[in-house]
C-alpha positions in Angstrom: 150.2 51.6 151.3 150.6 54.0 153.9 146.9 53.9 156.2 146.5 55.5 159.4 146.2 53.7 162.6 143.0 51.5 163.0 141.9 52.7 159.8 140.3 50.2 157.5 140.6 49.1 153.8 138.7 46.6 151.8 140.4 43.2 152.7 142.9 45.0 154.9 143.1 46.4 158.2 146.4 48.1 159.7 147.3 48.2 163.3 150.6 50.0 164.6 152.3 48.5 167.8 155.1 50.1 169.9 157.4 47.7 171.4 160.0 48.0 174.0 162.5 45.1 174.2 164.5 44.7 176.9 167.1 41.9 175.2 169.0 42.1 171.8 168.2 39.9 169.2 165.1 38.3 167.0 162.1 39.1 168.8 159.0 36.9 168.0 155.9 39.2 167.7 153.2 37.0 166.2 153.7 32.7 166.6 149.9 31.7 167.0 147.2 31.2 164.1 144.8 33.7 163.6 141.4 33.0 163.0 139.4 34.5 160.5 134.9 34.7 160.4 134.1 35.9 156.9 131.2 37.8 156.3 129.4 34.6 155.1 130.8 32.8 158.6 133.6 31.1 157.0 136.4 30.3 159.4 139.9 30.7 157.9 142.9 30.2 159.4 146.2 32.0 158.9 149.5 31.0 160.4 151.8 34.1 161.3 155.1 34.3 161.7 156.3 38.0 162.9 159.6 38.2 163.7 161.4 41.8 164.8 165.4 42.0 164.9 166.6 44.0 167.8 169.8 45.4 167.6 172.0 47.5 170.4 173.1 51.0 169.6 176.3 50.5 171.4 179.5 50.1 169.2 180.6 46.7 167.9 183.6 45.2 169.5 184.9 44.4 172.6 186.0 47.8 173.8 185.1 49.2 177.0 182.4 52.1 176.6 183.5 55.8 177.8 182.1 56.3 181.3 182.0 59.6 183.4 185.0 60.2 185.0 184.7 59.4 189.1 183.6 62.4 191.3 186.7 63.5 193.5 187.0 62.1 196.7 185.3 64.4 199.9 187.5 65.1 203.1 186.5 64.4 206.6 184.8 66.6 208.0 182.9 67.9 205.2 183.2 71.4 204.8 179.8 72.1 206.0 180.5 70.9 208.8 183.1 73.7 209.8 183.8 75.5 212.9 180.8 77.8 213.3 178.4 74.4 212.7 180.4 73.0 215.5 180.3 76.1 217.7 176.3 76.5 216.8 175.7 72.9 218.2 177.9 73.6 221.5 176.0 76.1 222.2 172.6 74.3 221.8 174.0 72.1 223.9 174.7 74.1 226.5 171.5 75.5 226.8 169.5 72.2 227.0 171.8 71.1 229.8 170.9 74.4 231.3 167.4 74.0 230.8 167.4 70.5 232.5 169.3 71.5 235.5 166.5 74.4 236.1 163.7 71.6 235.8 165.6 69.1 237.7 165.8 72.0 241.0 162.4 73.1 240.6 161.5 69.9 240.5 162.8 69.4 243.7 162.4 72.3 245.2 159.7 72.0 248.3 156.4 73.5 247.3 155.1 76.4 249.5 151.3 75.5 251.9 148.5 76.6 249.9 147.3 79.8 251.2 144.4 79.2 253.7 141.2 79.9 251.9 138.2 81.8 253.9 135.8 79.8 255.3 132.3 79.3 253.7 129.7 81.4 255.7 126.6 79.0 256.8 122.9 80.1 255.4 122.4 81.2 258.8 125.4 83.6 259.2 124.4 85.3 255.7 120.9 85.4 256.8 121.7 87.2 260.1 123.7 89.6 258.4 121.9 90.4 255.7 118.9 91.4 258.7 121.2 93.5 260.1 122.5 95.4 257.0 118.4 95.6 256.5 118.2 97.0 260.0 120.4 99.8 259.2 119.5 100.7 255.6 117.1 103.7 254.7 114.1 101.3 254.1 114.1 100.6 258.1 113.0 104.1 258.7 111.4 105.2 254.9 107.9 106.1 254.9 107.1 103.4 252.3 107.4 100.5 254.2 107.2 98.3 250.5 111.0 97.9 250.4 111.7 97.0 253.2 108.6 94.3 254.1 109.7 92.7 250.4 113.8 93.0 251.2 112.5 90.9 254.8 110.2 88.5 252.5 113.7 87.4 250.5 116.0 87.3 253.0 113.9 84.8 254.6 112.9 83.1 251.8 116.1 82.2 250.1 117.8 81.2 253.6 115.2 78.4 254.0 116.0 77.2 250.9 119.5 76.8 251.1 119.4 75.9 254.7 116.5 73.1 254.4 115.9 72.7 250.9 112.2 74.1 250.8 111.6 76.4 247.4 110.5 79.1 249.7 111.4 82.1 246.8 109.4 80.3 244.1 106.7 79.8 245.6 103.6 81.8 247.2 103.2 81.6 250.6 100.2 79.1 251.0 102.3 76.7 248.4 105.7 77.2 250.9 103.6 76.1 253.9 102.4 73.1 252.4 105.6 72.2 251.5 107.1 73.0 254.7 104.0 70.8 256.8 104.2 68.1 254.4 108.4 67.6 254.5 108.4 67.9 258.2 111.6 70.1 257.9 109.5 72.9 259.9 108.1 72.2 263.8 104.7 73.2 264.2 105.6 76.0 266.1 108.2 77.4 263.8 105.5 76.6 260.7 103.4 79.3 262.6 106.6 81.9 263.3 107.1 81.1 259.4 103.3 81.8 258.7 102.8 84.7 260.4 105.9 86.6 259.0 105.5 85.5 255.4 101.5 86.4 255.5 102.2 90.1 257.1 104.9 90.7 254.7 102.3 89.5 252.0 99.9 92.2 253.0 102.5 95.0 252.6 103.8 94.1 249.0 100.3 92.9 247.7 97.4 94.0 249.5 99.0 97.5 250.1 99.0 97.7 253.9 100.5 100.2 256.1 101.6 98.9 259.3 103.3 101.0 262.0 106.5 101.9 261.8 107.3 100.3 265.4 105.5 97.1 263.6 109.4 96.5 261.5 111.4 95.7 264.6 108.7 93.2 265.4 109.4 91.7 261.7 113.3 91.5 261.9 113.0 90.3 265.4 110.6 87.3 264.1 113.3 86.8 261.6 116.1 86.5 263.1 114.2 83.9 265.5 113.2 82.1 262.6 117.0 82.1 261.4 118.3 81.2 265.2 115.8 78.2 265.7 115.9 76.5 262.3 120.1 77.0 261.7 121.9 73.5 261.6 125.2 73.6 264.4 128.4 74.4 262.5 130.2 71.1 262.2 133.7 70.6 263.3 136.8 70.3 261.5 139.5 68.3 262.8 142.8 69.3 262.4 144.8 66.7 260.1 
């Protein structure tokens, strides 16, 4: 009785197999017993003997089976490999052994001194001219005399700091001459030059002073001793 796959009968049950055999001839399927648990859990014991013939599908006899007939033999060189190919990979050629010779000279070729770079100015050298551009700006001679006490005040400021390392621009003048008496980086007597200058620009940018004009030489001239006495002596280069 024709029953689908896995489907399930009283007393029957049908199970379809696909098999691929490699070799001709009787191919045993089943050989071993197979056990059987009734619903009552009796055991029964069948013995199965399966046995599938497997036949070829090639003709009987000893005659030779039709192959394809052989592929014709290819010349040497192949005809993609003609003359433009050829030409294409002379001329690649050609310009890689160009392109070493080009390395291979610059290669070679002596390499030019390094253009001499300009010297780094000093703290002090900045400091001194940056006084003297001061000196000859509008706030030298303007009637608010603001500008140019606070332009004096930074000058001064950030040249101690990069020349001796104090934080002079951030912080107020009573914290800078701490600093400065407790680092020793300042004599005593330059700690008063330093004093006096810091505290009279002080008065012009907070407390609103107006000194006389004749009073901002005095200033520049207190700062460019401050600059003169405190400025490390350039160190020497020798020549290779």
């Amino acid at each position: 009785v024709p029953v689908p796959a896995g489907e399930r009968i009283p007393g029957r049950t049908l199970a379809r197999f696909r098999v691929v055999p490699f070799e001709t001839g009787d191919l045993d399927l089943f050989r071993d017993p197979v056990r059987i648990f009734g619903a009552d859990g009796e055991e029964t014991t069948l013995a199965v003997d399966a046995t599938l013939p497997v036949r070829s599908v090639l003709p009987d006899g000893d005659e030779p089976v039709a192959l394809r007939p052989d592929k014709p033999a290819v010349s040497w060189p192949a005809r993609w490999l003609g003359p433009g190919l050829l030409a294409f990979l002379a001329a690649w050629a050609l310009a890689l052994a160009a392109l070493a010779v080009l390395w291979a000279r610059r290669r070679h070729r002596p390499r030019a001194p390094a253009a001499p770079t300009a010297p780094r100015h000093s703290p002090a050298v900045l400091a001194l001219r940056a006084l003297d551009e001061l000196a000859r700006s509008e706030r030298f001679t303007a009637p608010d005399p603001e500008p140019f006490y606070r332009r004096a005040s930074d000058i001064v400021r950030t040249y101690l700091e990069r020349e001796l390392g104090l934080h002079a621009p951030e912080q107020t003048t009573p914290e800078f001459l701490a600093d400065a008496a407790s680092s020793h980086r300042l004599e005593s007597g330059l700690q008063r030059l330093t004093a006096e200058f810091l505290e009279a620009c002080d008065l012009v940018k907070f407390a609103r002073h107006r000194p006389d004009p004749e009073d901002r030489a005095r200033v520049l001239a207190a700062a460019r001793r401050l600059v003169e006495e405190t400025r490390r002596p350039p160190v020497e280069v020798k020549a290779a």
